[in-house]
DSSP file (Angstrom, degrees, kcal/mol; ACC not computed):
  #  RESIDUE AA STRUCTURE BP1 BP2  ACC     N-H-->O    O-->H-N    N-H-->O    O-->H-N    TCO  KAPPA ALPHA  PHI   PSI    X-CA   Y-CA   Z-CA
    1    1 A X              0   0    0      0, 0.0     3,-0.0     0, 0.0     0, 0.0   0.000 360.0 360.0 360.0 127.8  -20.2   -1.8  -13.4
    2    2 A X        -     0   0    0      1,-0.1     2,-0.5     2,-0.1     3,-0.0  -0.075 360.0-120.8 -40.5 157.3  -18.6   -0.4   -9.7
    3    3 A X    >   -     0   0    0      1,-0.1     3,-0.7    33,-0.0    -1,-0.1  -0.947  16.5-142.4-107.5 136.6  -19.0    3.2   -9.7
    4    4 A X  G >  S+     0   0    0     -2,-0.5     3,-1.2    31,-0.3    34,-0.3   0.768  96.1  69.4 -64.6 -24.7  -15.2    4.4   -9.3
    5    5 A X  G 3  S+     0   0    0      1,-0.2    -1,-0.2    32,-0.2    33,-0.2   0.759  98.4  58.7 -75.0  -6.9  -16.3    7.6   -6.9
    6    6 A X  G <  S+     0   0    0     -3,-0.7    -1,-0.2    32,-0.1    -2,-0.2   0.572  73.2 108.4 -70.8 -10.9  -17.0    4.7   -4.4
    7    7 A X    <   -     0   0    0     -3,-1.2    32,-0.6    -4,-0.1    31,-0.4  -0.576  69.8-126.9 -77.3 133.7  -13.5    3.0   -4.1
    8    8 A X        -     0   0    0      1,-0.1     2,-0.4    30,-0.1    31,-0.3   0.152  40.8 -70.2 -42.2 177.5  -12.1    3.8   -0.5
    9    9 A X        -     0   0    0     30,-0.2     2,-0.3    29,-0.1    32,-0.2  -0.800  56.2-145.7 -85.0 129.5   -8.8    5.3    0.0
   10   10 A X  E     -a   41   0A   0     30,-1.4    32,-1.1    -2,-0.4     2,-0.4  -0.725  21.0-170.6-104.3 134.6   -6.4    3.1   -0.8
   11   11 A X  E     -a   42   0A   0     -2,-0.3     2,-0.6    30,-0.2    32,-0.2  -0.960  17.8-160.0-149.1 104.0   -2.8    2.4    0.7
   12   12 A X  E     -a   43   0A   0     30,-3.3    32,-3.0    -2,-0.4     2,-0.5  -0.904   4.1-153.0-106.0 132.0    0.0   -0.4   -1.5
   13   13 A X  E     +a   44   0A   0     -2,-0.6     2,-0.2    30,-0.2    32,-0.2  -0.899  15.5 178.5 -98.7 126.5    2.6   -1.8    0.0
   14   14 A X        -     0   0    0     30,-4.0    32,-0.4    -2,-0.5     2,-0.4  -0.841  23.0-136.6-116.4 162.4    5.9   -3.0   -1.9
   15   15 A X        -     0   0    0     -2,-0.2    32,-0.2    30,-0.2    35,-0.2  -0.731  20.2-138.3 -87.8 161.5    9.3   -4.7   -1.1
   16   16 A X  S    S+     0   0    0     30,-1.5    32,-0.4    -2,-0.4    34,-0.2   0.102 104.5  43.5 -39.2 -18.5   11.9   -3.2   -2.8
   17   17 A X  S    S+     0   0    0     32,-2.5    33,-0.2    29,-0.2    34,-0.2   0.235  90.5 118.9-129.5  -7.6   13.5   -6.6   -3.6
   18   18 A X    >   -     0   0    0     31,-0.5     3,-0.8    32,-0.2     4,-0.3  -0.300  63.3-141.8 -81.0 156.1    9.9   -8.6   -4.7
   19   19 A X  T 3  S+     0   0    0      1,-0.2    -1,-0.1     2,-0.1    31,-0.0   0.597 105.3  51.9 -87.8  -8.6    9.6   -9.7   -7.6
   20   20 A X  T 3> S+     0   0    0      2,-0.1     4,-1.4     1,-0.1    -1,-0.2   0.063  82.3 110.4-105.2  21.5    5.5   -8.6   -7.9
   21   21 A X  H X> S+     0   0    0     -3,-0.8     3,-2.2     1,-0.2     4,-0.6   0.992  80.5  49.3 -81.5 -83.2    7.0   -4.7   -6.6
   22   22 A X  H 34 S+     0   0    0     -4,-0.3    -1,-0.2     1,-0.3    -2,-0.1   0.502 103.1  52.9 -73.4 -22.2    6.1   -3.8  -10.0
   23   23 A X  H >> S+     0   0    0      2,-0.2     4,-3.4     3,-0.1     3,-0.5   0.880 115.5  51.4 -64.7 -40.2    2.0   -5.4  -10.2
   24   24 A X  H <X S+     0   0    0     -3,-2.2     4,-1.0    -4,-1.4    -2,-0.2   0.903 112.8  35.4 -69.3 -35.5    1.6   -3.3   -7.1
   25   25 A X  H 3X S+     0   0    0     -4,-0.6     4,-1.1     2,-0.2    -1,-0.3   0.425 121.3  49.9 -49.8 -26.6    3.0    0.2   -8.3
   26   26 A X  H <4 S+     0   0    0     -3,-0.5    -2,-0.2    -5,-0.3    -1,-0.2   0.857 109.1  56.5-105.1 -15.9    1.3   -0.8  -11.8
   27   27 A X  H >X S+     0   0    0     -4,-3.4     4,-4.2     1,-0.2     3,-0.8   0.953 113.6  39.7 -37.1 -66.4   -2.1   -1.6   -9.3
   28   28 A X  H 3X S+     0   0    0     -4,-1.0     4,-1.1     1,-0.2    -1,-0.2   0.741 106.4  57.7 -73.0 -25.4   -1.9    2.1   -8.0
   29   29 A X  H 3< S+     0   0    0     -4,-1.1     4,-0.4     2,-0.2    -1,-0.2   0.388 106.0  56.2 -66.5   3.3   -1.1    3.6  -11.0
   30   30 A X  H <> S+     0   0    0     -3,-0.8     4,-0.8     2,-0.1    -2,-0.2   0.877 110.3  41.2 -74.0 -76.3   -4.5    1.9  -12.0
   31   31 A X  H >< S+     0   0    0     -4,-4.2     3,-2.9     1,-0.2     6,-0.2   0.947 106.9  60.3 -44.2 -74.4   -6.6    3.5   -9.3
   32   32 A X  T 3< S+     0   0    0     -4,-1.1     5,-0.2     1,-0.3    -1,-0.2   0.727 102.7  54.5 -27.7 -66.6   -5.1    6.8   -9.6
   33   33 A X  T 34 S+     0   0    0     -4,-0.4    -1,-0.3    -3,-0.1    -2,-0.2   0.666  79.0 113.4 -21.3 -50.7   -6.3    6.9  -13.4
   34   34 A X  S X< S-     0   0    0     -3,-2.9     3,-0.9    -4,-0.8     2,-0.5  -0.024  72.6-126.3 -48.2 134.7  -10.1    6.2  -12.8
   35   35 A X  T 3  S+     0   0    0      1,-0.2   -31,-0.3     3,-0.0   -30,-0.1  -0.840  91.1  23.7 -93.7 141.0  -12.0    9.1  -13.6
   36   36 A X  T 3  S+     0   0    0     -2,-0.5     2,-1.1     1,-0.3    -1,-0.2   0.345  79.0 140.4  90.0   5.2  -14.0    9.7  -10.4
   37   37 A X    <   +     0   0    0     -3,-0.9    -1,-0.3    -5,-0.2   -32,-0.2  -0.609  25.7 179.6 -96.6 142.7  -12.3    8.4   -8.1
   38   38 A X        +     0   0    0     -2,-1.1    -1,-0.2   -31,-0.4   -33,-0.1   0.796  46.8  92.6 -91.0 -28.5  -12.1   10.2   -5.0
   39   39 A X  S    S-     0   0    0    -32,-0.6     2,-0.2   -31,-0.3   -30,-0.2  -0.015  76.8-107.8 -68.4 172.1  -10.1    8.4   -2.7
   40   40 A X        -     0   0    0      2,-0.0   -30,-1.4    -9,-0.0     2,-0.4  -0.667  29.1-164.7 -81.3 145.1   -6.4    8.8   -2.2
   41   41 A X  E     +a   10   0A   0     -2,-0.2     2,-0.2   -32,-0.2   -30,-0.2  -0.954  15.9 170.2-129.3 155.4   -4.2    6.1   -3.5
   42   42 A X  E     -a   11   0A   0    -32,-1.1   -30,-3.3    -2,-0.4     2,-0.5  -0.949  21.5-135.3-163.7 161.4   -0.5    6.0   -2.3
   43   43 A X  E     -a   12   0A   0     -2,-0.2     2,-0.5   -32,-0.2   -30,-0.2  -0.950   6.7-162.3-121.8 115.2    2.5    3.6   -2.5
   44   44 A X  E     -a   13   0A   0    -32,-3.0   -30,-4.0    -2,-0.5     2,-0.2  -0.979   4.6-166.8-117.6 133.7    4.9    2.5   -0.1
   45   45 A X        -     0   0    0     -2,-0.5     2,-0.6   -32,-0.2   -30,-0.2  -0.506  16.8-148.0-106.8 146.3    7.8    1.0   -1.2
   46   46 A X    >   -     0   0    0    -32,-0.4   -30,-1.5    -2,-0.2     3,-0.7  -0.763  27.8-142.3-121.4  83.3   10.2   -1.1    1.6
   47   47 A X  T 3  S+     0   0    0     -2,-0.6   -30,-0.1     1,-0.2     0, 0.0   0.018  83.8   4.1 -59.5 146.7   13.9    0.0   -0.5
   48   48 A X  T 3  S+     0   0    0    -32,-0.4     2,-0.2     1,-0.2    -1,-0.2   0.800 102.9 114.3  33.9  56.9   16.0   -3.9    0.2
   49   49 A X    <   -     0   0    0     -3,-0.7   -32,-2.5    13,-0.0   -31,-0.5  -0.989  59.1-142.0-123.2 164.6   13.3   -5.6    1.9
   50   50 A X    >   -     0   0    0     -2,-0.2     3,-1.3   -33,-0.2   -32,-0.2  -0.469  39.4 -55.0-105.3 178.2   11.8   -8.8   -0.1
   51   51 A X  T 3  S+     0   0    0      1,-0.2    -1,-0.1   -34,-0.2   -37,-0.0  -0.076 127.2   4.1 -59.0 122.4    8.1  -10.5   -0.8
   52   52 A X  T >> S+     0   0    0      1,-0.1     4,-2.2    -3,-0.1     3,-0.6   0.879  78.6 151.7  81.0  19.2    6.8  -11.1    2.8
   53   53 A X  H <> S+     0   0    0     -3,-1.3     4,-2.3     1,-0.3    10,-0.2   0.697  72.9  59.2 -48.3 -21.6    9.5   -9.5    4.9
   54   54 A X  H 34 S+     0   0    0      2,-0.2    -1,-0.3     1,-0.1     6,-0.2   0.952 111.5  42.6-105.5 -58.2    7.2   -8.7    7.7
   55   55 A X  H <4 S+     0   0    0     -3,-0.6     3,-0.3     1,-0.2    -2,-0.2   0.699 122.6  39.7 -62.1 -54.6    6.4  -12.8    7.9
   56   56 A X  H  < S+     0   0    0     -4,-2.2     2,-0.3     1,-0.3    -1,-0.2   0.938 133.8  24.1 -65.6 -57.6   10.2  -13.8    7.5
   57   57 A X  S >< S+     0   0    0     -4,-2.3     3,-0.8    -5,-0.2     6,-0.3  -0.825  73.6 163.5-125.7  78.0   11.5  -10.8    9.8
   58   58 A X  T 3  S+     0   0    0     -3,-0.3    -1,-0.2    -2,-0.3     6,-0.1   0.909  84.9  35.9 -62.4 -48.7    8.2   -9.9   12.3
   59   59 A X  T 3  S+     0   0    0      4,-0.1    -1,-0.2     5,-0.0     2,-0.1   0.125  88.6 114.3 -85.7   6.5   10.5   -8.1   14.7
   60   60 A X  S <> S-     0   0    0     -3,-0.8     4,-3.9    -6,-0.2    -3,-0.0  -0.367  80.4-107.8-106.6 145.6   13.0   -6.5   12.2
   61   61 A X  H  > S+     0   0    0      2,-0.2     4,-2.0     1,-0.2    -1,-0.1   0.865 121.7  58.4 -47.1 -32.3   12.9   -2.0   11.9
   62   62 A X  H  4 S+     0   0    0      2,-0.1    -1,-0.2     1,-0.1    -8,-0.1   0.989 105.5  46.6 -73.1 -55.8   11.2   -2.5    8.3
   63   63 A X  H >> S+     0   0    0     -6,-0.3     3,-2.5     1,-0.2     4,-2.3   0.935 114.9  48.9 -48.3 -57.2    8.0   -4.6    9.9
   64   64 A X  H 3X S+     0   0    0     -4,-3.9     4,-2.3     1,-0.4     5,-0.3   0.852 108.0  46.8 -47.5 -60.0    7.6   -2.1   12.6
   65   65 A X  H 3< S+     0   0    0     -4,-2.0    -1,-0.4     2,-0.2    -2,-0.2  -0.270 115.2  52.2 -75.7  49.6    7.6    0.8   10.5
   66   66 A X  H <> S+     0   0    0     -3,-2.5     4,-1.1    -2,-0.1    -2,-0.2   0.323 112.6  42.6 -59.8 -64.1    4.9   -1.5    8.3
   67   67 A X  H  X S+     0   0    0     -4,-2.3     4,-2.0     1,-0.3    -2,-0.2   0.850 116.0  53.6 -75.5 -36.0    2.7   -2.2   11.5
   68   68 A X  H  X S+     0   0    0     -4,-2.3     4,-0.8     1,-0.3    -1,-0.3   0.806 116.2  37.1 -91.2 -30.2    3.4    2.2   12.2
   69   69 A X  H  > S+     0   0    0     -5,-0.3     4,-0.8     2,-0.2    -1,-0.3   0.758 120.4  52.5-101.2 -12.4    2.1    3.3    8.4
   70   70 A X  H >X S+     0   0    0     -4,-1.1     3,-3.2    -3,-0.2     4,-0.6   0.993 113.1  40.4 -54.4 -76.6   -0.7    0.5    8.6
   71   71 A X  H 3< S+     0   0    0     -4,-2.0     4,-0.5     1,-0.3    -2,-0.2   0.422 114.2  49.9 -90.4  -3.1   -1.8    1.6   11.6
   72   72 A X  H 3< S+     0   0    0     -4,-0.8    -1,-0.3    -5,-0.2    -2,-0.1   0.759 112.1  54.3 -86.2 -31.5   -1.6    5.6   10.9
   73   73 A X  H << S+     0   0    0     -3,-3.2    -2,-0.2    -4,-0.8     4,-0.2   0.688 109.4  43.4-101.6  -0.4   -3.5    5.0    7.7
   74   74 A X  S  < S+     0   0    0     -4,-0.6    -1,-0.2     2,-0.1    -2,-0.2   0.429 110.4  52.8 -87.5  -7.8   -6.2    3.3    9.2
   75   75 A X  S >  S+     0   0    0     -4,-0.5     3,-0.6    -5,-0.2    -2,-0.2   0.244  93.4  88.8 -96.7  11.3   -6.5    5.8   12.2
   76   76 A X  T 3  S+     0   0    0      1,-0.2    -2,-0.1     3,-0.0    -1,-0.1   0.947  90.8  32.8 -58.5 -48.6   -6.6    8.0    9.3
   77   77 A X  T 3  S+     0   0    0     -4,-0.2     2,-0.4    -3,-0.1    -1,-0.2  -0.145  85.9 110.2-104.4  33.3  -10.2    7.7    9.0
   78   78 A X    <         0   0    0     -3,-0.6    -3,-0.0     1,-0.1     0, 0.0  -0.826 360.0 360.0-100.1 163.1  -11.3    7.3   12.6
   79   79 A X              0   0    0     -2,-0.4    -1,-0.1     0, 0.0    -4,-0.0  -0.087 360.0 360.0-135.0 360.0  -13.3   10.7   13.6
């Protein structure tokens, strides 16, 4: 069995409009539970965008600010 204090920090993205919004939210409410786990879990929700918006609409204000909280939470852990 994984040991839970090992799980990274963790970062879910939802649409607002998807119809799986609610496996990812019930995903992070998962993590969050474990006892021992250390990492951070957090949820971002994209209010009125739909499954794969970033794919559909690459260039659209919602993707950017995607690619902007991507890329913040993975310079999160640079030193």
């Amino acid at each position: 069995m994984a040991e839970w204090s090992q799980f990274p920090a963790v970062i879910v993205f939802v649409a607002g409009l998807d119809l799986l919004k609610e496996r990812g939210v019930t995903y992070a409410e998962f993590l969050k539970k474990k006892k021992g786990v250390k990492s951070h879990v957090k949820v971002v929700e994209a209010e009125e965008q739909v499954h794969v918006y970033h794919v559909f609409h690459p260039e659209s204000e919602a993707t950017r600010l995607l690619q902007n909280q991507m890329s913040d939470f993975i310079n999160s852990f640079r030193k």
